[in-house]
N, C-alpha and C positions, 0 to 999 in steps of 0.2 A: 480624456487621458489616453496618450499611448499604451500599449502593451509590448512585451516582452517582442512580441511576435510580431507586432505594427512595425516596430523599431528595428526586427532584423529585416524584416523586407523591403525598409529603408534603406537599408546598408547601414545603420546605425550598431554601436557598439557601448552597449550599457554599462553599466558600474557592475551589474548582475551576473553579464557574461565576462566581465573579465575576473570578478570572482571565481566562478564556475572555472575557469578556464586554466586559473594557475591553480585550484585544487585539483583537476581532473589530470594534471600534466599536457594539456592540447593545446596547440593553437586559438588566438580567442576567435582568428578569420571562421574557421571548423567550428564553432561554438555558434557563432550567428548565421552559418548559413544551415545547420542543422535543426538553428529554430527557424528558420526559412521554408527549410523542407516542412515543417511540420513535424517532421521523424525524431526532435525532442522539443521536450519543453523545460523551464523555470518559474517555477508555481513560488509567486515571490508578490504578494499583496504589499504594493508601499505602507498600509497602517502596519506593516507586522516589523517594528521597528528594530525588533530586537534578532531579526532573521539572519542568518550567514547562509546564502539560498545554497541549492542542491541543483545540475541538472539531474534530470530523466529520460533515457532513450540516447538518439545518436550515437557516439563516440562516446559516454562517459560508464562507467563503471556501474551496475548491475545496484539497485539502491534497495532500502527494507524500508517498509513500515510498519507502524506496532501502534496497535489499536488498544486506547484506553476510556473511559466512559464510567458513570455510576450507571449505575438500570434502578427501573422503577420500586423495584427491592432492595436496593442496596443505595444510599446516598451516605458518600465519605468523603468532601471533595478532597480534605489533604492527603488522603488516600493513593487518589488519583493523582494530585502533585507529586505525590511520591513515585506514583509510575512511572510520570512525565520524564522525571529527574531520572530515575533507573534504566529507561526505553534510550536517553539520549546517550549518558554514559556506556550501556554497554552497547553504542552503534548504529542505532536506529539514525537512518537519515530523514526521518519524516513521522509525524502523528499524530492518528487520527483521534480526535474528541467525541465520542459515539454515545455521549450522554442521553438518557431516556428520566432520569431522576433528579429530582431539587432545584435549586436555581441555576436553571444551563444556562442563560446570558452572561452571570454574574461567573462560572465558574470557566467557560469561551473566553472571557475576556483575559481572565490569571492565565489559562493557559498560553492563550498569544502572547500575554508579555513574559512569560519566564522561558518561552521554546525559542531554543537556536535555530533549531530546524524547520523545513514547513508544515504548519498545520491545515487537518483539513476536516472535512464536519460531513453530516447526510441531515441538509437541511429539514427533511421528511420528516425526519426525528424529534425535532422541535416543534415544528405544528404539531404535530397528532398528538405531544404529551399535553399541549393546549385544550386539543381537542376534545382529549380522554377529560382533561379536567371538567371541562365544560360543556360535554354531551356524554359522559360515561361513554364514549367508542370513540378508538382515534384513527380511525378513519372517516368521520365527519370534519374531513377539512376542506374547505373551501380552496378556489383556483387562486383567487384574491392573498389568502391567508400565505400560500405557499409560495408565490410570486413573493411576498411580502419579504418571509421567511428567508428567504435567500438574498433580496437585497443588508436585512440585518447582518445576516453572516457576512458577506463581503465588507459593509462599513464595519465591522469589529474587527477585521482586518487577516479573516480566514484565507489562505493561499488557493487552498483547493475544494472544489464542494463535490461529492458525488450526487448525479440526477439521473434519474432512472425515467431516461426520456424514450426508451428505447421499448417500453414495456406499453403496446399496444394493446388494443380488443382482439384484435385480430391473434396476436401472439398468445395471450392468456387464453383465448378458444382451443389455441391448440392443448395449452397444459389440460385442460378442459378434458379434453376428446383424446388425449393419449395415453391414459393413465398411469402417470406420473407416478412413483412409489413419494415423494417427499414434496411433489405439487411446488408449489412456492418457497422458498426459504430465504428469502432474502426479506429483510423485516419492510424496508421498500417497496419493493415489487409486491410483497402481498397486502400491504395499505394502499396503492395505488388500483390494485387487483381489486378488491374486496371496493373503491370508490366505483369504479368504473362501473361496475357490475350492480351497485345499487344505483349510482343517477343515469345509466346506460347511455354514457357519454364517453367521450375519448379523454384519454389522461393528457390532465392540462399542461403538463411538462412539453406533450409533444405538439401541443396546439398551438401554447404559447413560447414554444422554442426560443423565437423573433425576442422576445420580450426578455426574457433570459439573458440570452446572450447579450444584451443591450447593457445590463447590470453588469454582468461578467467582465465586458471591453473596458467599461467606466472603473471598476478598481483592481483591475488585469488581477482578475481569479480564475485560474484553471480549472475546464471542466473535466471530471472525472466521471463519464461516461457510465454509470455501470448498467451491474449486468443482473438485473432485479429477477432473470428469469433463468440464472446460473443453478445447475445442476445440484442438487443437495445430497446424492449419494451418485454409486460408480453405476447402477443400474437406468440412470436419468443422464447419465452425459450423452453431449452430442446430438439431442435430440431435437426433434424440429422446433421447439419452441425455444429453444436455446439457438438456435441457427436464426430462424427469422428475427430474434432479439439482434444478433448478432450483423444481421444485414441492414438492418432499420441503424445500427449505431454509428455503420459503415454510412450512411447519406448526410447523417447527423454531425456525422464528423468535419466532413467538406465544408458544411453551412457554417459551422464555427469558426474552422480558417480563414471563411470569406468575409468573416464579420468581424476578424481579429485577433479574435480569443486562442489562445493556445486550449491544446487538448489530452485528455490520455484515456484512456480506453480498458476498461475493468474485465476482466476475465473468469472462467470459471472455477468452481469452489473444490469438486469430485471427479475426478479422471481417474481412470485408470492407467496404470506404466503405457500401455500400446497407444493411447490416444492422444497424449497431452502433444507431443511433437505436433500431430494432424490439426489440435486444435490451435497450437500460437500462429503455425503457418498461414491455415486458416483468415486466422483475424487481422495478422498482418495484411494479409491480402484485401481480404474486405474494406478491411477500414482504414487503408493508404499506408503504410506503415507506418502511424501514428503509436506512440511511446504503450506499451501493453502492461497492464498493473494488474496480479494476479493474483486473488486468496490459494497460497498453496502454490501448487494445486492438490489437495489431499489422495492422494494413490490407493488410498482401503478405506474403507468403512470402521475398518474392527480396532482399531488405535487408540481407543479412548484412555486418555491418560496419558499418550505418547504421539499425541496429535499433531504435537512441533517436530516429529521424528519423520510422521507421513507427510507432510507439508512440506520438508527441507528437501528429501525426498523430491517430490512433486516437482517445488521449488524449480530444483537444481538441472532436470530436464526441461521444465520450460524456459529455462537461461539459455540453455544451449541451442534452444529451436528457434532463441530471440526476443524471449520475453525480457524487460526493462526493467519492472518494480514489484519484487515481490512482499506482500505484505504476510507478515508473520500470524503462525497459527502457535497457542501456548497449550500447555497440557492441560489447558482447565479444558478445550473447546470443548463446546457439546455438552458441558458438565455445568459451569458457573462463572462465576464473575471471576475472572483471573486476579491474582494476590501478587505480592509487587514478586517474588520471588516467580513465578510461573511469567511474567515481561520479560523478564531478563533472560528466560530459559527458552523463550520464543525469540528471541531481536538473536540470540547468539546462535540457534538452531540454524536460522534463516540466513544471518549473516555469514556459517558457512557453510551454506550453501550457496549465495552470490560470490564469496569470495573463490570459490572453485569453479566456478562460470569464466569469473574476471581471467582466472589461471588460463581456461581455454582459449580465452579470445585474446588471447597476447597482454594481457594490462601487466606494465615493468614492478610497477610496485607490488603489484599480487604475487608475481614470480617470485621477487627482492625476498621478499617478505618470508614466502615458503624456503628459500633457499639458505636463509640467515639461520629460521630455527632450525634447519637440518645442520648446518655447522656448530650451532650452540651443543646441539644435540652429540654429534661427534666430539666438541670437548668437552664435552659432561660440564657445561653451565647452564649450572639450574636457573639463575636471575636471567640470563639471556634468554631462555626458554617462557622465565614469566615473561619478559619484555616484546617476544614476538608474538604472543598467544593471542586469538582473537579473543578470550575470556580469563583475563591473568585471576579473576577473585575464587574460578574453578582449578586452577593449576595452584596457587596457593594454600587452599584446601586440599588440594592430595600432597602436599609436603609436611600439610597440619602435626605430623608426627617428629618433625627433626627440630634440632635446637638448633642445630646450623645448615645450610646450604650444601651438604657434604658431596663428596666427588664421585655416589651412587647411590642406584635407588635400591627399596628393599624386595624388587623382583628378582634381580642377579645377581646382587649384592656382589662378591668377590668374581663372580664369574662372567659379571659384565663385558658382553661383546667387545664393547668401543676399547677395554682394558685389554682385554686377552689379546687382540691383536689391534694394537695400536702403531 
């Protein structure tokens, strides 16, 4: 089978990218030759029938994702359809299934068919709850099991898979020997970590790359690079084992181009303000300028509660250094399982924060957009003001007190600016 990427390097012009192309407002020629470059992608599995793809990177518009999932304590899957439904309405262009609990094949499959958008999974995730079932530790999984693992995801018809191929012996030595305050935090990287280290062999992601990738080209699944050995507070960024992650994903990335596969390339979790710039430049470099997907990036430690506030934050400077996809952090992080009301409080933290990126980098609708609700705003129209808002069901709730749309609010009330001197 073709891929997204075979076909732009054909000079081919897909159904995909022309999609893409009159949503983004571009050129479709700029649409395929940027999946040419590599410098974006369209994470767009033909089983995912019900998709309206998204690109990532290039020339398109700064994208969110919003991560939902049961864990091994919590199984609710309508729960989680509720997420799905809430994550896409309030803006998520993408999301991820990160289930650790109950029937994940059966609950992967509802969600490709009810998501618009593309979905995407950490196949890891799946074995090891096999594993746990079936050796009480889920990290006894087999190279066999997790090859396996990932051709499933891809026939169920998942867009994008994250593989944390980048998490060597060599790299985990160093978290080893550096003394890491948070070690491992990526639930990935430390099952990988924790294999390695017990059969003292190299993690089969990176052994079996070849074979990988081979699945990936056969139902055009975007690999999502990550970044298993990504910094878990601001005192661990930047640090050698997060750099050598980072260069190893950088070789891994070419081999994928070469084999077909589009890519994107996962970023770190805890920066602080002074480093996130250093780190997307960074990576862009290393890793060709390949499309950069980013938890965050969280800017404090001490947030807790307000974790989608440090992320948007985060977010919103690594937009501007050139980051491509930021995935949404909610105010449950660090605490629990996010409730549908904390998706929605994440997808829209995050979303403006890309939507203030898009502002910088010239996108007309981003402008349009701010420029409308500043004119609502001078004629004191409250429905224009819902109508431009990236979160109209939060603007509706602070008018919760009127019985009509009246022509001021109750800050100025008579003394309103816009009135006094109109």
């Amino acid at each position: 089978m073709s891929t997204q990427r075979l076909a732009a390097l054909d000079g081919r012009i897909t159904e995909a990218m022309k999609y893409v192309a009159e949503q983004e407002g571009v050129d479709v020629e700029e649409v395929r030759s940027a999946l040419a470059s590599g410098k974006a992608a369209i994470p767009a599995n033909p089983a995912h029938t019900s998709l309206k793809p998204r690109g990532v990177g290039g020339p398109f518009t700064v994208k969110v994702n919003a991560n939902i999932g049961t864990s091994m304590a919590c199984y609710d899957p309508e729960l989680e359809l509720q997420k799905l439904e809430t994550a896409i309405e309030a803006g998520a262009d993408a999301v991820m299934d990160l289930s650790t609990g109950g029937e994940l094949e059966e609950l992967r499959r509802e969600i490709i068919a009810r998501s618009t958008v593309p979905v995407g999974t950490v196949p890891i995730y799946d074995a090891a709850v096999r594993a746990h079932e079936k050796h009480g530790d889920p990290s006894m999984v087999t190279p066999d099991e997790l090859i396996d693992t990932v051709r499933l995801h891809a026939e169920n018809g998942v867009d994008f898979v994250t593989l944390h191929c980048g998490v060597t012996r060599s790299a985990v030595e160093r978290v080893r020997s550096s003394g890491r305050v948070t070690r491992i935090v990526s639930r990935g990287g430390s099952l990988l970590a924790a294999w390695m280290e017990r059969e003292n062999e190299e993690n089969p992601l990176y052994t079996r790359y070849d074979e990988l990738l081979e699945i990936l080209r056969e139902h055009d699944v975007t690999i999502s690079l990550g970044d298993g050995l990504r910094p878990g507070c601001l005192a661990d960024a930047t640090d050698p084992a997060q750099i050598e992650e980072l260069m190893t994903l950088g070789e891994l990335t070419q081999r994928a181009w070469d084999a077909g596969v589009q890519v994107m390339v996962e970023g770190p979790g805890h920066v602080p303000l002074h480093q996130v710039q250093a780190n997307v430049v960074l990576q862009k470099r290393l890793c060709h300028g390949a499309p950069f997907y980013v938890l965050g990036p969280l800017v404090t430690d001490v947030g807790a509660g307000y974790d989608h506030i440090t992320a948007a934050i985060g977010g919103a400077l690594a937009g501007m250094a050139g980051a491509d996809f930021l995935c949404y952090v909610t105010p449950a992080e660090h605490l629990a399982l996010p409730d549908v009301d904390d998706v929605r409080r994440g997808v829209i933290a995050t979303k403006i924060a890309a939507h203030a990126v898009d502002i910088t980098r010239g996108n007309k609708a981003a402008i349009e957009q701010d420029l409308k609700m500043s004119q609502c705003r001078a004629a004191l129209d409250w429905q224009g003001q819902i109508d431009q808002s990236l979160d109209p069901i939060e603007v509706r709730y602070r008018l919760r007190d009127r019985e009509n749309l009246e022509d001021e609010c109750s800050m100025c009330a008579e003394m309103c600016a816009m009135k006094v001197f109109a």
